[in-house]
C-alpha positions in Angstrom: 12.7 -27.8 -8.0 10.2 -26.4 -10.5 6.7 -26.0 -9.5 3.6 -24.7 -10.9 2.5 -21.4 -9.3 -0.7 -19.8 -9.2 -1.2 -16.1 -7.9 -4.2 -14.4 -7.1 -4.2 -11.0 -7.6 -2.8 -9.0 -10.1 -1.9 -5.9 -8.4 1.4 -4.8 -7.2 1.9 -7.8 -5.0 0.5 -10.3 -7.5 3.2 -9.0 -10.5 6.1 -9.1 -7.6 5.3 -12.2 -6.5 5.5 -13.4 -10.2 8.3 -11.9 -10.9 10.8 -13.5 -8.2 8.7 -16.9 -8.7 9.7 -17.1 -12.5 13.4 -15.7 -11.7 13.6 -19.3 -9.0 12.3 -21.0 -12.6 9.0 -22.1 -11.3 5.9 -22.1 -13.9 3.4 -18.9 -12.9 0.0 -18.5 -13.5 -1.8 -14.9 -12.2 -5.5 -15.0 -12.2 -7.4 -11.5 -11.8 -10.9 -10.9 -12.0 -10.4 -7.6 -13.4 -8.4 -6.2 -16.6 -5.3 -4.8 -14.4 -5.5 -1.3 -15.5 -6.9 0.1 -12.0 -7.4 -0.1 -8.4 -5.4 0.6 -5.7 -2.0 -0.6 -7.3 -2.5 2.5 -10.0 -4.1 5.3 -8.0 -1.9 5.3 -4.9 1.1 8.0 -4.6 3.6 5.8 -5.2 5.7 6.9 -2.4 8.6 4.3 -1.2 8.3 4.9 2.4 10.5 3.7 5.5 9.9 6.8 6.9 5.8 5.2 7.3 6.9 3.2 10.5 4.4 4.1 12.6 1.4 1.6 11.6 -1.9 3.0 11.4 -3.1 0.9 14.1 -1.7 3.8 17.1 -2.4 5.4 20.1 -5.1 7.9 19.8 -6.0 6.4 16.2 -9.5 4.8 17.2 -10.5 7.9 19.5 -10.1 10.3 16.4 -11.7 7.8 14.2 -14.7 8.2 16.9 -14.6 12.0 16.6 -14.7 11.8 12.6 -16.8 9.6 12.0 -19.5 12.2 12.0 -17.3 14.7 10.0 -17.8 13.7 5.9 -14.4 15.0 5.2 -12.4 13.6 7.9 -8.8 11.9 6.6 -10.0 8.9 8.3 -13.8 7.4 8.2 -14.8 4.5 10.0 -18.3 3.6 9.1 -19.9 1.4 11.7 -22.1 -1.5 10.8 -23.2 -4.5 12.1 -20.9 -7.4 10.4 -19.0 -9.8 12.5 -15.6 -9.2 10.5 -15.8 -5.8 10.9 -16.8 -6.0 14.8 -13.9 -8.6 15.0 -11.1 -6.3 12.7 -12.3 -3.3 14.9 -11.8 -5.1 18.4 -8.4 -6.3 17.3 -7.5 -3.1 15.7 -8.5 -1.4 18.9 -6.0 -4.2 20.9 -3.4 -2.8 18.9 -3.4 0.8 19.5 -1.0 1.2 21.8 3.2 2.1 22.2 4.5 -1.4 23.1 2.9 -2.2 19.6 4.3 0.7 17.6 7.8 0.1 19.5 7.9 -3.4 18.0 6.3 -2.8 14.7 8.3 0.6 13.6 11.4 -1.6 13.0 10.3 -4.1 11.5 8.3 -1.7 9.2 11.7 0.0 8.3 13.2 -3.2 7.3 10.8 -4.4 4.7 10.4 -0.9 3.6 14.5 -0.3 2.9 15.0 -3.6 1.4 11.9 -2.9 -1.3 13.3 0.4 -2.0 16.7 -1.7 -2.8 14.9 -3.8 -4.8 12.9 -1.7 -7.1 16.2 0.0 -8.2 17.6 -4.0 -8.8 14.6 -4.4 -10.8 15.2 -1.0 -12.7 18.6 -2.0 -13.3 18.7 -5.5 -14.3 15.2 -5.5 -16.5 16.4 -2.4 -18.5 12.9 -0.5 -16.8 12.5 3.1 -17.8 9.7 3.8 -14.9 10.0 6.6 -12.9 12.3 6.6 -9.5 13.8 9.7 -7.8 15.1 9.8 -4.6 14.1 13.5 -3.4 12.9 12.4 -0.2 9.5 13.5 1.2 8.5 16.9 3.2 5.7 16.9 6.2 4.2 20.5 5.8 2.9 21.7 8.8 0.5 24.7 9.5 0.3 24.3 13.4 3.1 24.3 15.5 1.4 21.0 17.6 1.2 19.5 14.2 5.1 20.5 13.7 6.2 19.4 17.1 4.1 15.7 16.5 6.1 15.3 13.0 9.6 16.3 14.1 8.9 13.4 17.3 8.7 11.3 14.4 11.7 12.2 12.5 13.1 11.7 15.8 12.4 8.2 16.2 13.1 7.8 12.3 16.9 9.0 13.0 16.6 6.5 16.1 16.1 3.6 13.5 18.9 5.3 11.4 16.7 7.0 8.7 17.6 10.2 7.0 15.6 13.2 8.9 15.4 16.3 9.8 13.5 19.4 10.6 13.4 22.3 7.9 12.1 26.0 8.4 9.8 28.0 6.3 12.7 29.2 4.5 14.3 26.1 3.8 11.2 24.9 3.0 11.4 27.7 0.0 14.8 27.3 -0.9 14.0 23.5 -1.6 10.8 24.1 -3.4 11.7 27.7 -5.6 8.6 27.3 -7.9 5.5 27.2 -6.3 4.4 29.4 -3.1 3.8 26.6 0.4 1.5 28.1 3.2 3.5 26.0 5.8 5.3 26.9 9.1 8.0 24.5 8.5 8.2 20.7 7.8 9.7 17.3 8.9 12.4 15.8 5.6 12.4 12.4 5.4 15.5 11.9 2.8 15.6 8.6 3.3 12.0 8.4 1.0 11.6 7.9 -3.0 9.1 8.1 -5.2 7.8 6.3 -8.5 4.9 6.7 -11.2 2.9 3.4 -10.4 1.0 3.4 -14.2 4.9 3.3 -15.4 6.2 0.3 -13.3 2.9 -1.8 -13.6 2.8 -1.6 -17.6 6.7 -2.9 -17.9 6.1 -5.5 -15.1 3.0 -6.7 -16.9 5.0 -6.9 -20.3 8.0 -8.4 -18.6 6.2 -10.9 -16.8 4.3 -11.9 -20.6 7.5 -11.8 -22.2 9.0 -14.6 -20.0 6.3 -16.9 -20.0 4.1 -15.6 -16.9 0.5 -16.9 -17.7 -2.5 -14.4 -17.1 -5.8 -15.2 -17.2 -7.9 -11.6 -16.7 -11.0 -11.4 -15.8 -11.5 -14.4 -14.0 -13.2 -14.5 -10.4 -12.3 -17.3 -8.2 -15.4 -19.0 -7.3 -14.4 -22.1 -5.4 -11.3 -24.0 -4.3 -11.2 -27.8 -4.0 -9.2 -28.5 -0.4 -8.2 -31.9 0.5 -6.0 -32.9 3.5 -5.0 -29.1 4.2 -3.5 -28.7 0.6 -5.2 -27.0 -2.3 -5.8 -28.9 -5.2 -7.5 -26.9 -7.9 -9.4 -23.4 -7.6 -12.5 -23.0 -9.6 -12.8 -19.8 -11.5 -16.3 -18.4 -13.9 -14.7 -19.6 -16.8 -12.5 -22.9 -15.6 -10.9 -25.0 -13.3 -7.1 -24.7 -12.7 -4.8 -27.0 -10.6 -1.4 -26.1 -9.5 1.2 -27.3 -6.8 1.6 -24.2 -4.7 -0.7 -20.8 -4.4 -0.2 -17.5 -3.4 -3.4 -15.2 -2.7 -2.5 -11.7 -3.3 -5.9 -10.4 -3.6 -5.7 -7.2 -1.6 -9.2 -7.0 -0.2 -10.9 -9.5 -1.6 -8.2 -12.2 0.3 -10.2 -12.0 3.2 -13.4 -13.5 1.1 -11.7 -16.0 -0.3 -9.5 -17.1 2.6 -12.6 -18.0 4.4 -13.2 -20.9 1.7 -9.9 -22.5 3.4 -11.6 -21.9 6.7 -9.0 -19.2 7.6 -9.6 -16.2 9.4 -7.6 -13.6 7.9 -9.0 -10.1 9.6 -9.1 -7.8 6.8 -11.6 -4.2 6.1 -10.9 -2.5 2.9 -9.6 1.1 3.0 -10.5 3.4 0.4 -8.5 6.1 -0.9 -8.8 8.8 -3.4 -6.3 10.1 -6.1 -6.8 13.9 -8.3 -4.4 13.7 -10.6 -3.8 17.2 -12.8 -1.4 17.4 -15.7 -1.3 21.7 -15.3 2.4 22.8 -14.5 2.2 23.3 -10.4 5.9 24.0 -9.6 5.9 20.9 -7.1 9.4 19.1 -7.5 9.1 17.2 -4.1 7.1 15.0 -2.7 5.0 16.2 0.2 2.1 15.0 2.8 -0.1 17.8 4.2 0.2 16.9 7.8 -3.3 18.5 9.1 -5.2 17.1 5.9 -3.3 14.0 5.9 -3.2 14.3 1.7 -0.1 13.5 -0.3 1.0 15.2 -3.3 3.4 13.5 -5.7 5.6 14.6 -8.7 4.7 12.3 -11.4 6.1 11.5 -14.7 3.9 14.4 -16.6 1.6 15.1 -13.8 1.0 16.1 -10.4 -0.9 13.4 -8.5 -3.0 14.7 -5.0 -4.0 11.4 -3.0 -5.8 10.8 0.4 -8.4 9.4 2.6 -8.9 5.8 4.8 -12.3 5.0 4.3 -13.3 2.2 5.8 -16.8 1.2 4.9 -16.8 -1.9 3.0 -15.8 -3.0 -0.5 -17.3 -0.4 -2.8 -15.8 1.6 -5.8 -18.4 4.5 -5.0 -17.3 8.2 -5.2 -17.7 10.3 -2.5 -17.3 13.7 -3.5 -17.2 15.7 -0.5 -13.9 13.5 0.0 -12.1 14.5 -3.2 -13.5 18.2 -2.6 -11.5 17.8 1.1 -8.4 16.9 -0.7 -8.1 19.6 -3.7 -9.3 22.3 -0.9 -6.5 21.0 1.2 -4.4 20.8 -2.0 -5.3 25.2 -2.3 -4.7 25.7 1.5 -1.5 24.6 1.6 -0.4 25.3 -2.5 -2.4 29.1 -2.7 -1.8 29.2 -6.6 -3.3 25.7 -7.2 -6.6 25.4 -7.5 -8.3 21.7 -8.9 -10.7 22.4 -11.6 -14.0 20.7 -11.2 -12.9 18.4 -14.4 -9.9 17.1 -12.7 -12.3 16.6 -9.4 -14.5 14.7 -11.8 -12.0 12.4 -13.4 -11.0 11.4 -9.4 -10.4 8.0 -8.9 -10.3 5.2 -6.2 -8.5 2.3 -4.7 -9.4 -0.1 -1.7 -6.6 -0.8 0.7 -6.4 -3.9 2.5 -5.9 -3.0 6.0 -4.7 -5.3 8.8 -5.9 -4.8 12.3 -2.1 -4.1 13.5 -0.9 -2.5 10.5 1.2 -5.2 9.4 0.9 -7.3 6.4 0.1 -10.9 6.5 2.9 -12.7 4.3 3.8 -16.3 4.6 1.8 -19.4 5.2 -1.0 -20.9 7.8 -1.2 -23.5 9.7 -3.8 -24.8 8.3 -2.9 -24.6 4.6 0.2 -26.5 3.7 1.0 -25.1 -0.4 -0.5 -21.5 0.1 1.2 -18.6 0.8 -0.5 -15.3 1.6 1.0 -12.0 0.8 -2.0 -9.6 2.2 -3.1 -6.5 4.2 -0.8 -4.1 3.3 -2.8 -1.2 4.0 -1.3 2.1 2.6 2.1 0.6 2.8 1.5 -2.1 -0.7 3.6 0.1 -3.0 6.1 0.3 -0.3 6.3 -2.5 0.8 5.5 -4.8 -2.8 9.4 -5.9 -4.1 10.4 -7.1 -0.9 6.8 -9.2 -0.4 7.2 -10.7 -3.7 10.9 -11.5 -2.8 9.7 -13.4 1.0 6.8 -14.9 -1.0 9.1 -16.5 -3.8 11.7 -17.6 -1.1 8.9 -19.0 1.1 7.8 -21.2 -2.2 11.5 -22.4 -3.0 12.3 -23.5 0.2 14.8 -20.9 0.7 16.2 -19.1 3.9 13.5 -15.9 4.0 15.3 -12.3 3.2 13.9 -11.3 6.6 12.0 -12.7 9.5 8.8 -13.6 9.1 7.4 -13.7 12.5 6.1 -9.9 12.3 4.2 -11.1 9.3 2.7 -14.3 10.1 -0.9 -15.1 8.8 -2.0 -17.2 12.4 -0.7 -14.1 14.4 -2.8 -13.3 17.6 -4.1 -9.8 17.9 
């Protein structure tokens, strides 16, 4: 049965959720407060990534967040401050750092993560897309050998969950990247990885999605939602009031503000990252994350992209430049012969993450909210993770037998 759909959010998981929605013929509206031409959805590294599976909620995670939370250029900054959701998110986050949970959540981190790679090339396929997707799998440089030994315990465990892995010299590393000189003892491959342009896919999506009839109302901030009996009714945005029969809320960070207007408790801290992009020849043909920097460096469709940081310090879209200078001197430590101009620096961008305490995204619907379906708290793993969301989120509205189990994912979860 047709319904009438509104999402919230128009970022990655927004459009996806659109997208399978209108396939199952049901009327979609997106609502966005902001143009959909940036944020996290277009500076990330577009990596597809089942080789992720360790969440970032792990053993040892919160001691070295202690340690740098005094260093400016750390990979990961936690800034403290005296908020009751963040003291709550940080508590549970805490709760979670710990091998039973990465035992449980590396599988079910893999699953979602092969079937979105699956369907990204469906989507290629069947809508005629021209984005960028190559399958050249991803490369862990490592300068220390304890950093070498911790990566290839990981491409362990990825073979143990039958992903493509391996360990590569120095001189493999060479013989697989020719063209530009890598400071780096050797390296962890990750095959089973791809890798996309995100501007690329979110343009044809958006134009797809217009094409068939998707509604989208820009610039429009929800400001109120009209509840009645544990079912939404209408939302009330700056500019009007919309009713619908079911609703998704996709809004990345900003779902943990406006869940609270159902009376939800959705635990939620935005993560910021950075993105250097530089359109200078570098050589790079594959993928690769510099393990001691935690940076990742992409092969884009007419650039290089250099990506990194989790700063967790509140929604803000402010620059911090001693983070972007960590990530191009990272970029020169372990690439000699590339060296970031201070324009490209400038031009740095930012996203905000939404980061769950356990690492795993909410998707499906609460208790205590009968026609909404959340689709949230992705953390690094959106663009990974995005087509197969969309897909649970479109089955969970049609009444259909979910693609995977949503158990992992639920929104009432206890942490």
């Amino acid at each position: 049965m047709s319904k009438k759909v509104i999402v919230i959010g128009g970022g990655i998981i927004g459009l996806c959720s659109a997208y399978y929605l209108q396939k199952e013929g049901h009327q979609v509206t997106i609502v966005d407060q902001s143009n959909l031409d940036g944020g996290a959805s277009y500076v990330n590294a577009g990596y597809l990534s089942p080789s992720h599976i360790i969440p970032l909620s792990a053993p040892g995670v919160m001691k070295k967040g202690l340690k740098w939370m005094f260093n400016a250029s750390s990979p990961l900054y936690i800034k403290p401050r005296l908020d009751l959701d963040f003291i709550k998110w940080t508590w549970a986050f805490n709760k979670s750092c710990n091998a039973k949970h990465v035992s449980k959540s590396a599988p079910v981190i893999r699953d979602i993560s092969v079937f979105s790679q699956e369907l990204y090339e469906d989507i290629k396929r069947d809508e005629n897309f021209t984005f960028q997707y190559e399958k050249k799998g991803l490369l862990m440089l490592c300068q220390t050998e304890k950093m070498l030994e911790e990566e290839l315990k990981m491409a362990n465990l990825a073979q143990s969950l039958g992903l493509e892995a391996k360990e590569v010299t120095k001189e493999e590393i060479k013989q697989l990247e020719p063209n530009v000189e890598i400071n780096a003892i050797g390296a962890a491959y990750f095959k089973c990885d791809h890798h996309t342009t995100p501007q690329e896919f979110m343009t044809e999506m958006k134009a797809y999605l217009k094409e068939v009839g998707v509604t989208f109302f820009i610039n429009e901030q929800v400001k109120d939602i009209d509840v009645k009996n544990e079912k939404i009714y209408t939302i009330h945005t700056n500019k009007q009031k919309i009713s619908a029969d079911e609703f998704v809320l996709a809004a990345g960070t900003w779902s943990s503000i406006l869940s609270k207007k159902l009376g939800l408790k959705i635990l939620l801290q935005a993560g910021k990252g950075y993105r250097i992009n530089t359109e200078k020849p570098t050589g790079i043909t594959i993928p690769a994350i510099l393990a001691e920097a935690k940076a990742a460096v992409t092969p884009m469709h007419g650039f290089t992209r250099f990506a990194g940081t989790m700063e967790i310090a509140g929604i803000n879209d402010t620059i911090n430049e001693v983070r972007v200078d960590a990530i191009a001197n990272a970029v020169t430590r372990f690439y000699p012969n590339i060296k970031l101009t201070q324009e490209e620096k400038t031009q740095a961008a930012c996203g905000l993450r939404p980061v769950s305490p356990d690492g795993l995204p909410y998707i499906g619907k609460s208790d205590k909210c009968k026609n909404l379906t959340i689709a949230a708290g992705h953390a690094m793993m959106g663009w990974s993770m995005a087509t197969a969301t969309g897909k649970l989120v479109s089955e969970i509205i049609s009444e259909q037998k979910p693609s995977l189990e949503l158990t992992p994912y639920h929104p009432d979860r206890k942490f």
